[in-house]
VEXDO-328248 format. One record per residue (C-alpha): residue in three letters; x, y, z. Coordinates in steps of 0.02 Angstrom, whole numbers, padded with zeros to 5 digits, always signed. Each point is the difference from the previous one (the first is absolute). Example, Ala and Ser with C-alpha at 12.3 -4.5 7.8 and 13.67 -1.06 7.14 Angstrom:
// residues 2
ALA+00615-00225+00390SER+00069+00172-00033
END
This chain:
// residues 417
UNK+04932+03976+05246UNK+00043+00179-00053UNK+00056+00116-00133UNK+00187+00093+00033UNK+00094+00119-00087UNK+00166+00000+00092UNK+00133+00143-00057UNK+00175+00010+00034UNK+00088+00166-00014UNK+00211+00021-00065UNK+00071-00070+00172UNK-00094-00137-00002UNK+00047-00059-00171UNK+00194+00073+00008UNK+00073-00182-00024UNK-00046-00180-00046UNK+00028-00034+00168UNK-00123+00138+00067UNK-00100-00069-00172UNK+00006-00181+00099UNK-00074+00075+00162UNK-00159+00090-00103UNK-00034-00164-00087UNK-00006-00097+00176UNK-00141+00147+00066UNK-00082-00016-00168UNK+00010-00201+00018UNK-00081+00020+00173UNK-00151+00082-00069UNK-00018-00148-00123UNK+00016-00131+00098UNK-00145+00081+00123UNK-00111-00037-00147UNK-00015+00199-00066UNK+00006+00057-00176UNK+00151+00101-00035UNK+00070+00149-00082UNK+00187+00077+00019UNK+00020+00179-00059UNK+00205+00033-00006UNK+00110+00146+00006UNK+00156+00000-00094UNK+00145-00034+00101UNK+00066+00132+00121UNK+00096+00138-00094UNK-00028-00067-00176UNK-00145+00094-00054UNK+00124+00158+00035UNK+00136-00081-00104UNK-00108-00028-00145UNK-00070+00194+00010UNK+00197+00053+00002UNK+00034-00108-00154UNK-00138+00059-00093UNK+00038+00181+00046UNK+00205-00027-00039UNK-00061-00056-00180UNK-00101+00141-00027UNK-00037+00140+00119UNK-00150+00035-00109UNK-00078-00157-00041UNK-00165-00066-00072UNK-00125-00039+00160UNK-00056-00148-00063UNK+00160-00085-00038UNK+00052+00054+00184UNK-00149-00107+00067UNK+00059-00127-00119UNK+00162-00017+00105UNK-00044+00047+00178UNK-00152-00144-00019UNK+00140-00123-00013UNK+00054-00010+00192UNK-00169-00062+00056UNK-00004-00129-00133UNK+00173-00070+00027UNK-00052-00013+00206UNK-00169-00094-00050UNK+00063-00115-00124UNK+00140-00046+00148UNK-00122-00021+00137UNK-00126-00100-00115UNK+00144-00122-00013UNK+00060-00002+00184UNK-00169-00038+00038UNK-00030-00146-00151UNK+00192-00089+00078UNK-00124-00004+00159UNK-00134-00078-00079UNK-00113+00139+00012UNK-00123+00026-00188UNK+00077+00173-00039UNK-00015+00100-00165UNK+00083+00185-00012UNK-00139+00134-00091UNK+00075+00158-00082UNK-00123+00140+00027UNK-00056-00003-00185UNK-00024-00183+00007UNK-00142+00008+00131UNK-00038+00144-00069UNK+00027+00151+00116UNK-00068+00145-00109UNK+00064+00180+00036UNK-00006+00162-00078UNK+00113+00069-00124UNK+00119+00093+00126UNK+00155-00082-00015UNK+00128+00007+00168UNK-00153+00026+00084UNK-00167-00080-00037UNK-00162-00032+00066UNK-00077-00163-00002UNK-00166-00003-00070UNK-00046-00173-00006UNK+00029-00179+00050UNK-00074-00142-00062UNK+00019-00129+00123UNK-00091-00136-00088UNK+00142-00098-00071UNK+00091+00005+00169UNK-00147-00078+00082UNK-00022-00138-00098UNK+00189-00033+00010UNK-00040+00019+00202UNK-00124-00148-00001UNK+00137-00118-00099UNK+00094+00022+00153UNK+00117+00124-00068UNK+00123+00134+00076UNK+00013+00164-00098UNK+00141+00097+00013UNK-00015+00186-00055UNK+00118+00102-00042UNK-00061+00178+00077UNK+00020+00170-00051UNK-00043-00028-00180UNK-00160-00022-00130UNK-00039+00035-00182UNK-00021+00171-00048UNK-00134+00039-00164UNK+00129+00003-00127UNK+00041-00207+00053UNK+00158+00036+00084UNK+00062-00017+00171UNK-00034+00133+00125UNK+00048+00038+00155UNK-00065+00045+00155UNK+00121+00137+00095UNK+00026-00005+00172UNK-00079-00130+00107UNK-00068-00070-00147UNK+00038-00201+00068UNK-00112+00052+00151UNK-00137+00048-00120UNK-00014-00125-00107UNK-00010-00112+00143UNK-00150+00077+00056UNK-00069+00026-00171UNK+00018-00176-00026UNK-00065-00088+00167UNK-00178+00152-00023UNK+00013-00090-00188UNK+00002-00173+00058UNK-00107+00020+00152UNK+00131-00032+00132UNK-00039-00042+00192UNK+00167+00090+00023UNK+00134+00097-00055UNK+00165-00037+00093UNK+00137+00152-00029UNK+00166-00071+00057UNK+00130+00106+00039UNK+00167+00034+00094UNK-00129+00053+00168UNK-00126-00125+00088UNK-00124+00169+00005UNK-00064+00152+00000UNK+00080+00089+00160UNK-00076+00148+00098UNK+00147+00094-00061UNK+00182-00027-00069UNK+00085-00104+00133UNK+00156+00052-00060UNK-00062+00159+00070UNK-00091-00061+00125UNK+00051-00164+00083UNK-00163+00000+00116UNK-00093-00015-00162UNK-00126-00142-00016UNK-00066-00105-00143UNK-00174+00018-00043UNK-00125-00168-00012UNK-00122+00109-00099UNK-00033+00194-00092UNK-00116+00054-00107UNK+00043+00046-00180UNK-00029+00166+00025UNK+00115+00019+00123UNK+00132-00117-00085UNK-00030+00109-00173UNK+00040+00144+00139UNK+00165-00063+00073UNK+00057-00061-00205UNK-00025+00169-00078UNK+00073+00074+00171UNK+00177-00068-00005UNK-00038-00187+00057UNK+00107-00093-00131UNK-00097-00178+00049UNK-00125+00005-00143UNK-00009+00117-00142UNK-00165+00112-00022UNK-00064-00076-00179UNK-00014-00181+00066UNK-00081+00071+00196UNK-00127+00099-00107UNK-00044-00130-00139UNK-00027-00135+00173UNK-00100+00127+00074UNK-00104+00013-00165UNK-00026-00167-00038UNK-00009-00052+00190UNK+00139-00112-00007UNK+00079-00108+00192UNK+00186+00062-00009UNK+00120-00067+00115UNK+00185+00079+00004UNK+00105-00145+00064UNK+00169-00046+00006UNK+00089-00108-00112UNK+00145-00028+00129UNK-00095-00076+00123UNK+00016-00198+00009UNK-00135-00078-00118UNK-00042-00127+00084UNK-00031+00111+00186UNK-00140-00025+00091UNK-00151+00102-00073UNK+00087+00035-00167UNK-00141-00103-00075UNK-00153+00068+00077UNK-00115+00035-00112UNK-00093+00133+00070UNK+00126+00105+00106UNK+00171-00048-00060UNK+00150+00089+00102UNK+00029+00196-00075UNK-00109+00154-00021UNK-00174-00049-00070UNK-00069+00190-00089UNK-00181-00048-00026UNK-00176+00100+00018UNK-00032+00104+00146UNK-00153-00133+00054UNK+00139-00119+00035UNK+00072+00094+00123UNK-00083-00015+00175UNK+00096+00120+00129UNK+00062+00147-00104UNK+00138+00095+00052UNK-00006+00207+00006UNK+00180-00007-00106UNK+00046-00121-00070UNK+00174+00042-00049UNK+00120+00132-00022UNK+00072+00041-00185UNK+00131+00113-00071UNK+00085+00055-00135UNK+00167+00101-00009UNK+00079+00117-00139UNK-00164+00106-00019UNK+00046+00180-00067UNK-00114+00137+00086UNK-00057+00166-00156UNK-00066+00152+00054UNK-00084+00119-00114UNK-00005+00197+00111UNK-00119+00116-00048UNK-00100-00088-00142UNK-00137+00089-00084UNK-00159-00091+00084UNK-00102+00018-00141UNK-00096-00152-00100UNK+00086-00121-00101UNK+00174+00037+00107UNK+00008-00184+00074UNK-00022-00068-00189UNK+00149+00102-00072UNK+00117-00063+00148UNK-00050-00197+00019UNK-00062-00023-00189UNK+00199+00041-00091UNK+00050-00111+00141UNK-00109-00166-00023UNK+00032+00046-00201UNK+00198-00042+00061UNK-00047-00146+00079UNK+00033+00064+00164UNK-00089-00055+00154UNK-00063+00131+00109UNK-00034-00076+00185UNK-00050+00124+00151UNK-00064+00180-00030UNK-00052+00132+00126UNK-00069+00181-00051UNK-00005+00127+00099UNK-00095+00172-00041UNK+00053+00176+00037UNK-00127+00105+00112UNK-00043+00107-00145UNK-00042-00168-00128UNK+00080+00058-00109UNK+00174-00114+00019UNK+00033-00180+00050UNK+00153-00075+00036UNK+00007-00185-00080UNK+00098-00160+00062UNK+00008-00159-00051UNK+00132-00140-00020UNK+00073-00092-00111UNK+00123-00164-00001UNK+00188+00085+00028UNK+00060-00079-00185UNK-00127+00099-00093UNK+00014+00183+00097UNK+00137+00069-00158UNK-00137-00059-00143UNK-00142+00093+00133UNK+00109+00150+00010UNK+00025+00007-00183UNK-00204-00025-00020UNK-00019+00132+00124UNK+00109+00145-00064UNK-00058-00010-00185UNK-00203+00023+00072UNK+00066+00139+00139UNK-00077+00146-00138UNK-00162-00089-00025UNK-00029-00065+00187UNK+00065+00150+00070UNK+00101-00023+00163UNK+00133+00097+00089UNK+00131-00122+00064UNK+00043-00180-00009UNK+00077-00091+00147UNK+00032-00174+00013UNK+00078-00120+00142UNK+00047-00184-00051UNK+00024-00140+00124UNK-00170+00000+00078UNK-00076-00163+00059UNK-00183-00028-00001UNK-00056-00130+00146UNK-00193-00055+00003UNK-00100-00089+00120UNK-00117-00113-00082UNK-00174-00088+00088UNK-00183-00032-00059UNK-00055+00017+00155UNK+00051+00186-00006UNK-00179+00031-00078UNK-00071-00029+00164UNK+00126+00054+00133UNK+00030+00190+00019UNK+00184+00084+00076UNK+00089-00114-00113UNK+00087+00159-00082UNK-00001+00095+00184UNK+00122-00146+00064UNK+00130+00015-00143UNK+00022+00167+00009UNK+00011-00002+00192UNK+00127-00145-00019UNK+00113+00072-00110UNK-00001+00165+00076UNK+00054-00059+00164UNK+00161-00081-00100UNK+00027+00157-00090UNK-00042-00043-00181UNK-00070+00152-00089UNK-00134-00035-00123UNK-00015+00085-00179UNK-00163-00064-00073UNK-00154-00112+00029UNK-00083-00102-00093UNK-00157-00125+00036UNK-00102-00127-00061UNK-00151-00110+00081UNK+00139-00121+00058UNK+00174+00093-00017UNK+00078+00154+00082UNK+00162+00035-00091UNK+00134+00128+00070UNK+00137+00088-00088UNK+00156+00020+00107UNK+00185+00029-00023UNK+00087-00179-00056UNK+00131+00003+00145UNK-00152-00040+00128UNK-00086-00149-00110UNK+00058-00107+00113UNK-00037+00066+00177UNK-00190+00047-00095UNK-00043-00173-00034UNK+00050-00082+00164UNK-00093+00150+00094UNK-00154-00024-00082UNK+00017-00187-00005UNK+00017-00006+00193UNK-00147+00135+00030UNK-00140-00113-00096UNK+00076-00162+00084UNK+00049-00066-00141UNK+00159-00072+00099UNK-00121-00096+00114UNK-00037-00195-00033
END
Protein backbone atom coordinates (compact mmCIF):
# COMPACT_ATOMS: atom_id res chain seq x y z
CA UNK A 1 0.00 0.00 0.00
CA UNK A 2 1.04 3.60 -0.76
CA UNK A 3 0.50 7.22 -0.22
CA UNK A 4 -0.78 9.40 -3.61
CA UNK A 5 -1.44 12.78 -4.23
CA UNK A 6 -3.02 12.74 -7.68
CA UNK A 7 -3.71 16.39 -9.35
CA UNK A 8 -5.77 17.22 -12.14
CA UNK A 9 -5.20 20.45 -13.99
CA UNK A 10 -8.46 22.78 -15.89
CA UNK A 11 -8.88 20.19 -18.87
CA UNK A 12 -9.14 17.53 -16.88
CA UNK A 13 -11.90 18.85 -14.72
CA UNK A 14 -13.71 21.06 -17.72
CA UNK A 15 -17.05 18.96 -17.32
CA UNK A 16 -18.87 16.45 -15.09
CA UNK A 17 -18.27 14.20 -17.67
CA UNK A 18 -14.41 14.82 -17.79
CA UNK A 19 -15.20 15.10 -13.67
CA UNK A 20 -16.57 11.23 -14.18
CA UNK A 21 -13.34 10.11 -15.96
CA UNK A 22 -10.89 11.69 -12.94
CA UNK A 23 -13.03 9.96 -10.35
CA UNK A 24 -12.62 6.45 -12.26
CA UNK A 25 -8.39 7.09 -12.19
CA UNK A 26 -8.81 8.26 -8.64
CA UNK A 27 -11.12 5.03 -7.94
CA UNK A 28 -8.33 2.90 -9.49
CA UNK A 29 -5.82 4.02 -6.99
CA UNK A 30 -8.30 3.04 -4.20
CA UNK A 31 -9.23 0.01 -5.09
CA UNK A 32 -5.24 -1.01 -5.42
CA UNK A 33 -5.31 -0.60 -1.69
CA UNK A 34 -3.34 3.12 -1.65
CA UNK A 35 -4.20 6.02 0.47
CA UNK A 36 -5.45 8.88 -1.52
CA UNK A 37 -5.38 12.51 -2.05
CA UNK A 38 -6.98 14.61 -5.15
CA UNK A 39 -5.66 18.16 -5.54
CA UNK A 40 -8.21 19.96 -8.28
CA UNK A 41 -8.03 22.80 -10.58
CA UNK A 42 -11.00 24.80 -11.25
CA UNK A 43 -12.60 24.02 -14.37
CA UNK A 44 -11.00 25.08 -17.68
CA UNK A 45 -11.53 28.83 -18.32
CA UNK A 46 -13.36 29.62 -15.07
CA UNK A 47 -10.65 30.81 -12.94
CA UNK A 48 -10.29 33.58 -15.92
CA UNK A 49 -14.00 34.34 -15.71
CA UNK A 50 -14.00 34.90 -12.10
CA UNK A 51 -10.67 37.33 -12.42
CA UNK A 52 -12.82 39.33 -15.26
CA UNK A 53 -15.82 39.61 -12.92
CA UNK A 54 -13.95 40.73 -10.13
CA UNK A 55 -12.01 43.21 -12.27
CA UNK A 56 -15.53 44.48 -14.20
CA UNK A 57 -16.81 45.30 -10.53
CA UNK A 58 -13.97 47.16 -9.62
CA UNK A 59 -10.85 47.73 -11.62
CA UNK A 60 -9.23 48.59 -8.32
CA UNK A 61 -10.29 46.17 -5.86
CA UNK A 62 -9.31 44.97 -2.35
CA UNK A 63 -6.70 41.82 -2.82
CA UNK A 64 -8.13 39.92 -0.39
CA UNK A 65 -11.69 40.02 -1.45
CA UNK A 66 -10.28 39.07 -5.03
CA UNK A 67 -8.88 35.78 -3.48
CA UNK A 68 -12.16 35.53 -1.85
CA UNK A 69 -13.77 35.07 -5.34
CA UNK A 70 -11.14 33.50 -7.59
CA UNK A 71 -10.83 30.59 -4.56
CA UNK A 72 -14.32 29.69 -5.50
CA UNK A 73 -13.64 27.69 -8.90
CA UNK A 74 -11.52 25.08 -7.18
CA UNK A 75 -14.04 24.59 -4.53
CA UNK A 76 -17.06 24.25 -6.74
CA UNK A 77 -14.81 21.41 -8.95
CA UNK A 78 -13.92 19.50 -5.55
CA UNK A 79 -17.16 19.53 -3.95
CA UNK A 80 -18.44 18.00 -7.62
CA UNK A 81 -15.84 15.38 -7.90
CA UNK A 82 -16.18 14.39 -4.08
CA UNK A 83 -19.72 13.54 -5.08
CA UNK A 84 -19.07 11.79 -8.48
CA UNK A 85 -16.83 9.74 -6.63
CA UNK A 86 -19.33 9.03 -3.28
CA UNK A 87 -22.43 7.95 -6.39
CA UNK A 88 -19.43 5.33 -7.05
CA UNK A 89 -19.09 4.24 -3.76
CA UNK A 90 -15.79 5.55 -3.23
CA UNK A 91 -15.30 7.33 0.89
CA UNK A 92 -14.70 10.88 -0.50
CA UNK A 93 -14.68 14.19 1.50
CA UNK A 94 -13.81 17.66 -0.39
CA UNK A 95 -11.05 19.91 1.96
CA UNK A 96 -10.95 23.73 1.30
CA UNK A 97 -7.36 24.82 1.72
CA UNK A 98 -8.13 26.53 5.10
CA UNK A 99 -9.86 23.49 6.33
CA UNK A 100 -6.69 21.28 6.23
CA UNK A 101 -5.05 24.04 6.92
CA UNK A 102 -2.73 25.20 4.08
CA UNK A 103 -1.00 28.26 5.72
CA UNK A 104 0.49 31.01 3.39
CA UNK A 105 1.82 34.33 3.70
CA UNK A 106 0.00 37.47 3.63
CA UNK A 107 0.45 38.20 -0.20
CA UNK A 108 -2.82 38.05 -1.53
CA UNK A 109 -3.15 37.03 -5.62
CA UNK A 110 -0.02 35.55 -4.99
CA UNK A 111 1.11 33.73 -1.87
CA UNK A 112 3.56 31.51 -0.56
CA UNK A 113 2.74 28.57 1.35
CA UNK A 114 4.47 28.31 4.51
CA UNK A 115 3.07 25.45 6.13
CA UNK A 116 0.99 22.31 6.03
CA UNK A 117 -0.12 20.40 8.64
CA UNK A 118 -0.88 17.13 7.34
CA UNK A 119 -1.89 15.50 10.51
CA UNK A 120 -5.61 15.65 10.25
CA UNK A 121 -5.44 14.36 6.63
CA UNK A 122 -3.61 11.35 7.76
CA UNK A 123 -5.70 10.22 10.20
CA UNK A 124 -8.67 10.74 7.82
CA UNK A 125 -6.22 8.51 5.34
CA UNK A 126 -6.20 5.48 7.77
CA UNK A 127 -10.31 5.62 8.07
CA UNK A 128 -10.12 4.80 4.54
CA UNK A 129 -10.88 8.17 3.33
CA UNK A 130 -10.44 10.12 -0.06
CA UNK A 131 -9.53 13.82 0.26
CA UNK A 132 -10.28 16.01 -2.28
CA UNK A 133 -8.37 19.40 -2.30
CA UNK A 134 -9.20 22.16 -3.78
CA UNK A 135 -5.64 23.64 -5.08
CA UNK A 136 -4.38 26.96 -5.53
CA UNK A 137 -5.57 28.29 -2.26
CA UNK A 138 -4.64 28.46 1.79
CA UNK A 139 -5.18 30.81 4.71
CA UNK A 140 -3.29 33.86 4.72
CA UNK A 141 -2.31 35.51 8.57
CA UNK A 142 -5.12 37.77 8.70
CA UNK A 143 -7.66 34.25 8.56
CA UNK A 144 -8.78 34.80 5.13
CA UNK A 145 -8.45 32.97 1.98
CA UNK A 146 -5.41 33.40 -0.09
CA UNK A 147 -4.37 32.52 -3.13
CA UNK A 148 -1.66 31.08 -4.77
CA UNK A 149 -1.00 32.84 -8.44
CA UNK A 150 -0.01 30.96 -11.20
CA UNK A 151 0.47 27.28 -11.00
CA UNK A 152 -0.58 27.46 -7.64
CA UNK A 153 -2.89 23.82 -8.00
CA UNK A 154 0.53 22.24 -9.02
CA UNK A 155 2.04 23.52 -5.79
CA UNK A 156 -0.09 22.72 -3.39
CA UNK A 157 -0.09 19.33 -4.70
CA UNK A 158 3.38 18.97 -4.00
CA UNK A 159 3.25 20.88 -0.80
CA UNK A 160 0.75 18.58 0.31
CA UNK A 161 2.01 14.95 -0.78
CA UNK A 162 6.10 16.47 1.01
CA UNK A 163 3.32 17.29 4.03
CA UNK A 164 1.77 13.99 4.12
CA UNK A 165 4.75 11.94 3.22
CA UNK A 166 3.62 10.73 -0.19
CA UNK A 167 5.26 7.68 -2.20
CA UNK A 168 4.13 9.81 -5.17
CA UNK A 169 2.93 12.73 -6.64
CA UNK A 170 0.94 12.11 -9.88
CA UNK A 171 0.52 15.61 -12.06
CA UNK A 172 -2.16 14.88 -14.62
CA UNK A 173 -2.44 16.84 -17.43
CA UNK A 174 -3.64 17.32 -21.11
CA UNK A 175 0.17 15.44 -22.15
CA UNK A 176 1.23 11.78 -21.10
CA UNK A 177 4.97 13.56 -20.51
CA UNK A 178 7.63 15.51 -20.52
CA UNK A 179 8.86 15.55 -24.32
CA UNK A 180 12.44 16.25 -25.55
CA UNK A 181 10.97 19.26 -27.09
CA UNK A 182 7.52 20.75 -28.30
CA UNK A 183 6.21 18.14 -30.72
CA UNK A 184 4.12 20.57 -32.15
CA UNK A 185 7.42 21.84 -33.22
CA UNK A 186 9.02 18.94 -33.52
CA UNK A 187 7.08 15.80 -34.45
CA UNK A 188 10.32 13.49 -34.01
CA UNK A 189 10.14 14.54 -30.42
CA UNK A 190 10.13 11.77 -27.80
CA UNK A 191 8.66 11.38 -24.33
CA UNK A 192 10.98 11.10 -21.57
CA UNK A 193 10.69 7.90 -18.87
CA UNK A 194 12.86 9.95 -16.48
CA UNK A 195 14.81 13.77 -15.81
CA UNK A 196 16.19 15.12 -13.08
CA UNK A 197 14.64 18.12 -11.33
CA UNK A 198 17.18 20.21 -12.20
CA UNK A 199 16.79 19.81 -15.56
CA UNK A 200 12.89 19.76 -15.39
CA UNK A 201 13.15 23.21 -13.12
CA UNK A 202 15.40 24.09 -16.42
CA UNK A 203 12.94 23.30 -19.24
CA UNK A 204 9.76 25.02 -16.71
CA UNK A 205 11.41 28.34 -16.20
CA UNK A 206 12.65 27.98 -19.99
CA UNK A 207 9.32 28.08 -21.82
CA UNK A 208 8.16 24.33 -21.11
CA UNK A 209 4.50 25.03 -20.12
CA UNK A 210 4.22 21.16 -18.59
CA UNK A 211 4.86 22.08 -14.96
CA UNK A 212 5.17 25.43 -13.46
CA UNK A 213 8.61 26.42 -11.64
CA UNK A 214 7.17 26.88 -7.84
CA UNK A 215 5.81 23.28 -7.60
CA UNK A 216 9.37 21.65 -9.77
CA UNK A 217 11.43 23.62 -7.13
CA UNK A 218 9.41 22.93 -3.87
CA UNK A 219 9.63 18.74 -5.26
CA UNK A 220 13.13 19.24 -5.73
CA UNK A 221 13.39 20.69 -2.10
CA UNK A 222 11.50 18.39 -0.31
CA UNK A 223 12.59 15.39 -2.64
CA UNK A 224 9.27 14.59 -3.70
CA UNK A 225 8.49 11.23 -6.86
CA UNK A 226 6.51 13.41 -9.46
CA UNK A 227 5.00 11.81 -12.28
CA UNK A 228 3.34 14.11 -15.16
CA UNK A 229 0.70 11.78 -16.63
CA UNK A 230 -2.17 12.03 -18.64
CA UNK A 231 -5.59 12.18 -17.60
CA UNK A 232 -6.89 11.17 -21.16
CA UNK A 233 -5.42 8.04 -21.26
CA UNK A 234 -7.86 4.99 -20.51
CA UNK A 235 -7.84 4.31 -16.67
CA UNK A 236 -8.03 1.16 -16.64
CA UNK A 237 -4.79 0.56 -19.51
CA UNK A 238 -2.35 -1.69 -18.87
CA UNK A 239 0.36 -0.22 -16.44
CA UNK A 240 -1.84 2.74 -15.35
CA UNK A 241 -1.66 1.15 -11.89
CA UNK A 242 1.91 0.41 -11.42
CA UNK A 243 3.03 1.51 -8.53
CA UNK A 244 6.44 2.20 -9.07
CA UNK A 245 6.76 3.37 -12.78
CA UNK A 246 3.30 4.36 -13.85
CA UNK A 247 3.07 5.48 -17.72
CA UNK A 248 4.30 9.51 -18.10
CA UNK A 249 7.46 11.45 -17.25
CA UNK A 250 8.77 10.44 -13.74
CA UNK A 251 11.20 13.94 -12.62
CA UNK A 252 12.98 12.40 -9.65
CA UNK A 253 16.77 12.68 -8.19
CA UNK A 254 19.63 12.42 -10.45
CA UNK A 255 20.69 8.85 -8.52
CA UNK A 256 17.64 7.47 -10.17
CA UNK A 257 18.72 7.96 -13.35
CA UNK A 258 21.15 5.23 -14.71
CA UNK A 259 22.23 6.21 -18.45
CA UNK A 260 22.22 10.02 -18.57
CA UNK A 261 21.82 11.71 -21.61
CA UNK A 262 24.33 14.79 -22.74
CA UNK A 263 20.86 16.97 -23.51
CA UNK A 264 18.23 16.19 -22.43
CA UNK A 265 15.86 18.42 -24.20
CA UNK A 266 15.53 21.43 -26.16
CA UNK A 267 13.46 24.58 -24.65
CA UNK A 268 12.35 27.91 -25.94
CA UNK A 269 10.68 30.80 -25.40
CA UNK A 270 9.41 33.46 -27.98
CA UNK A 271 8.53 37.30 -27.65
CA UNK A 272 11.90 38.16 -25.85
CA UNK A 273 12.80 41.96 -26.48
CA UNK A 274 16.69 42.40 -26.99
CA UNK A 275 18.14 46.38 -24.93
CA UNK A 276 21.27 47.68 -25.70
CA UNK A 277 22.90 50.30 -23.62
CA UNK A 278 26.16 52.04 -26.23
CA UNK A 279 28.79 53.64 -24.65
CA UNK A 280 28.00 53.29 -20.85
CA UNK A 281 30.29 54.78 -18.37
CA UNK A 282 32.15 51.47 -17.04
CA UNK A 283 32.64 52.72 -13.81
CA UNK A 284 31.41 50.94 -10.31
CA UNK A 285 27.96 50.75 -9.30
CA UNK A 286 26.83 51.16 -13.28
CA UNK A 287 25.19 47.55 -13.44
CA UNK A 288 23.17 48.50 -10.07
CA UNK A 289 21.65 51.79 -11.51
CA UNK A 290 20.49 49.86 -14.80
CA UNK A 291 19.06 46.32 -13.34
CA UNK A 292 18.13 47.73 -9.71
CA UNK A 293 15.06 50.58 -11.19
CA UNK A 294 14.22 47.59 -13.25
CA UNK A 295 13.65 44.64 -10.60
CA UNK A 296 12.07 47.81 -8.38
CA UNK A 297 9.30 47.69 -11.58
CA UNK A 298 8.91 44.25 -11.30
CA UNK A 299 10.53 43.59 -14.42
CA UNK A 300 12.43 40.46 -15.18
CA UNK A 301 15.71 40.86 -16.65
CA UNK A 302 16.83 37.39 -18.44
CA UNK A 303 20.22 37.29 -20.64
CA UNK A 304 22.95 40.01 -20.37
CA UNK A 305 26.25 40.30 -22.24
CA UNK A 306 28.90 43.22 -21.62
CA UNK A 307 31.25 44.02 -23.66
CA UNK A 308 34.26 46.56 -22.80
CA UNK A 309 35.85 49.15 -24.96
CA UNK A 310 39.78 48.74 -25.50
CA UNK A 311 40.43 51.76 -23.46
CA UNK A 312 38.03 50.37 -20.18
CA UNK A 313 36.66 52.98 -19.97
CA UNK A 314 33.06 52.07 -21.85
CA UNK A 315 30.91 48.94 -22.00
CA UNK A 316 28.19 48.30 -24.07
CA UNK A 317 25.29 46.40 -22.00
CA UNK A 318 22.57 43.85 -23.27
CA UNK A 319 20.19 42.03 -21.77
CA UNK A 320 16.56 40.91 -22.41
CA UNK A 321 13.53 41.19 -21.27
CA UNK A 322 9.90 39.42 -21.94
CA UNK A 323 8.48 41.55 -25.21
CA UNK A 324 5.19 42.79 -22.91
CA UNK A 325 7.36 44.59 -20.50
CA UNK A 326 10.08 46.38 -23.07
CA UNK A 327 7.66 50.06 -22.94
CA UNK A 328 7.72 49.95 -18.81
CA UNK A 329 11.90 49.02 -19.39
CA UNK A 330 12.17 51.86 -21.76
CA UNK A 331 10.40 54.20 -19.51
CA UNK A 332 12.83 52.81 -16.46
CA UNK A 333 15.64 53.32 -18.71
CA UNK A 334 15.26 56.93 -19.99
CA UNK A 335 14.43 58.51 -16.54
CA UNK A 336 18.15 56.81 -15.10
CA UNK A 337 19.98 57.78 -18.69
CA UNK A 338 21.63 61.11 -16.53
CA UNK A 339 22.67 59.06 -13.61
CA UNK A 340 23.86 55.78 -15.54
CA UNK A 341 25.26 57.66 -18.20
CA UNK A 342 24.91 56.08 -21.71
CA UNK A 343 24.88 57.37 -25.22
CA UNK A 344 22.15 55.56 -27.16
CA UNK A 345 19.40 53.16 -26.59
CA UNK A 346 18.47 50.57 -29.19
CA UNK A 347 16.10 47.95 -28.82
CA UNK A 348 14.78 44.97 -31.20
CA UNK A 349 11.56 43.00 -30.06
CA UNK A 350 10.63 39.61 -31.39
CA UNK A 351 13.66 37.68 -30.31
CA UNK A 352 13.32 34.05 -29.30
CA UNK A 353 15.57 32.53 -26.77
CA UNK A 354 16.05 28.55 -27.43
CA UNK A 355 18.15 26.50 -24.70
CA UNK A 356 19.51 23.18 -24.63
CA UNK A 357 19.17 21.67 -21.32
CA UNK A 358 21.32 18.27 -19.87
CA UNK A 359 23.05 17.34 -16.51
CA UNK A 360 25.29 15.51 -18.11
CA UNK A 361 26.69 18.75 -19.70
CA UNK A 362 28.92 19.03 -16.45
CA UNK A 363 30.93 16.29 -17.72
CA UNK A 364 30.88 16.39 -21.54
CA UNK A 365 32.80 19.26 -23.24
CA UNK A 366 31.83 20.81 -27.16
CA UNK A 367 28.31 20.87 -26.05
CA UNK A 368 28.27 24.76 -26.87
CA UNK A 369 30.88 24.13 -30.01
CA UNK A 370 28.01 21.91 -31.70
CA UNK A 371 25.17 24.53 -31.41
CA UNK A 372 26.88 27.14 -32.73
CA UNK A 373 28.27 25.00 -35.60
CA UNK A 374 24.65 23.74 -36.17
CA UNK A 375 22.99 26.78 -36.44
CA UNK A 376 25.53 28.46 -38.42
CA UNK A 377 25.45 26.03 -41.14
CA UNK A 378 21.42 26.88 -41.35
CA UNK A 379 22.10 30.47 -41.25
CA UNK A 380 20.72 31.60 -37.90
CA UNK A 381 22.73 34.53 -36.56
CA UNK A 382 23.20 34.57 -32.88
CA UNK A 383 22.94 37.80 -30.60
CA UNK A 384 23.89 36.67 -27.09
CA UNK A 385 25.00 33.69 -24.92
CA UNK A 386 24.22 32.67 -21.97
CA UNK A 387 25.28 29.39 -19.78
CA UNK A 388 24.75 27.52 -16.89
CA UNK A 389 26.25 24.00 -15.52
CA UNK A 390 23.38 22.32 -17.46
CA UNK A 391 21.87 25.00 -19.97
CA UNK A 392 23.22 26.91 -22.99
CA UNK A 393 20.59 29.45 -23.96
CA UNK A 394 20.76 31.43 -27.39
CA UNK A 395 19.14 34.61 -28.38
CA UNK A 396 18.05 34.65 -32.01
CA UNK A 397 15.59 36.48 -34.23
CA UNK A 398 11.82 34.88 -33.55
CA UNK A 399 11.21 34.07 -37.35
CA UNK A 400 13.94 31.10 -36.99
CA UNK A 401 12.53 29.55 -33.50
CA UNK A 402 11.40 26.96 -35.28
CA UNK A 403 14.14 25.76 -37.70
CA UNK A 404 16.58 26.39 -34.15
CA UNK A 405 14.89 23.87 -32.17
CA UNK A 406 14.58 21.06 -34.69
CA UNK A 407 18.41 21.73 -35.67
CA UNK A 408 19.63 21.37 -32.39
CA UNK A 409 17.17 18.65 -31.50
CA UNK A 410 18.45 16.48 -34.47
CA UNK A 411 22.33 17.33 -33.73
CA UNK A 412 22.20 15.84 -29.94
CA UNK A 413 19.95 12.86 -31.24
CA UNK A 414 17.33 13.73 -29.48
CA UNK A 415 15.08 12.47 -32.54
CA UNK A 416 16.60 8.97 -32.11
CA UNK A 417 14.59 6.14 -30.08
Amino acid sequence: MARIVMKFGGTSVADINRIRNVARHVKREVDAGHQVAVVVSAMAGKTNELVAWTREASPMHDAREYDAVVASGEQVTSGLLAIVLQSMGVHARSWHGWQIPIRTDGAHGAARITDIDGSVLIKRFEEGQVAVIAGFQGIAPDNRISTLGRGGSDTSAVAIAAAVKADRCDIYTDVDGVYTTDPRIEPKARRLDRITFEEMLEMASLGSKVLQVRSVELAMVHRVRTFVRSSFADPDAPGMGDLHNPPGTLICDEEEIVEQEVVTGIAYAKDEAQISLRRVSDRPGVAAGIFGPLAEANINVDMIVQNISEDGKFTDMTFTVPSGDIAKALAVLEKVKATVGFDVLQHDEGMSKVSVIGIGMRSHAGVAATAFKALSEKGINIRAITTSEIKISILIDGAYTELAVRTLHSVYGLDKH
